[in-house]
N, C-alpha and C positions, 0 to 999 in steps of 0.2 A: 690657144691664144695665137694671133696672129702677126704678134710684136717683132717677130727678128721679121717678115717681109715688108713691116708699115715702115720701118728704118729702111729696108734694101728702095723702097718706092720713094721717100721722103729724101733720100740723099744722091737719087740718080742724077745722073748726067747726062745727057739733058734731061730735067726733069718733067715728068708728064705728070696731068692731073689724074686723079683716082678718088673712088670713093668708099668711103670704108662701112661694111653694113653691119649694125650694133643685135645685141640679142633681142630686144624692146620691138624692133620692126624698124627704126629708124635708120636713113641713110644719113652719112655726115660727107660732104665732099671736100676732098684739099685742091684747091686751085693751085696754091703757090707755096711752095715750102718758107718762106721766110712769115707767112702768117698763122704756123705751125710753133706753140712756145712749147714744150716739156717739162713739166712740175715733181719732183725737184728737180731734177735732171734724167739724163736716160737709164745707169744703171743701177737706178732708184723710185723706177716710174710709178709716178698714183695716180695723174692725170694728165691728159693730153688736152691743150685750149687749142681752137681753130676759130681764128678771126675772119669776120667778113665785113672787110672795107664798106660796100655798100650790101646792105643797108647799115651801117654800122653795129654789129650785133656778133657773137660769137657762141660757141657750142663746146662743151667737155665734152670729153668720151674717158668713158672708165677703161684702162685696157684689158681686163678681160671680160670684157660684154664684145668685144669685137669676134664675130663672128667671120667674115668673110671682107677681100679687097676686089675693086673691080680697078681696070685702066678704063679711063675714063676714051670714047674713041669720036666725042665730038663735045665744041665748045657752048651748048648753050644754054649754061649753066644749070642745070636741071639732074638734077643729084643722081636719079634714076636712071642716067642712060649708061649702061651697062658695057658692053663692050666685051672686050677680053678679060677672064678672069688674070688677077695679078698672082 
């Protein structure tokens, strides 16, 4: 599981977008950590919610389905673009 870098990536400074790739196939991208909530909290983690303002809609990720982090190395919004691994 990949939980202690998804906190080292979600709480940098300054923080860069990343995308997190699940065991399913699916990529989930965090744009902005304030659209990032933790259910119940972090040293009780069950689920992670990542909102996306437009289109208004949001995605869970189970945390250990996370398989892999990328830093995200351009803005256009497209989950897939990979860059450097986190």
């Amino acid at each position: 599981m990949e939980i202690d870098r998804f906190y080292q990536l979600l709480d940098a400074k300054p923080f860069r977008p990343f995308v997190v790739d699940l065991e399913n196939g699916r990529t989930i991208r965090i744009d902005h950590p304030e659209n990032v909530q933790l259910f119940p909290y972090r040293e009780k983690l069950k689920e992670i919610l990542v909102y996306y303002p437009e289109p208004d809609t949001y995605s869970v990720i189970f945390p250990e389905g996370i398989t892999a982090l990328h830093i995200r190395t351009n803005g256009d919004g497209n989950g897939a673009d990979r860059g450097e691994s986190a």
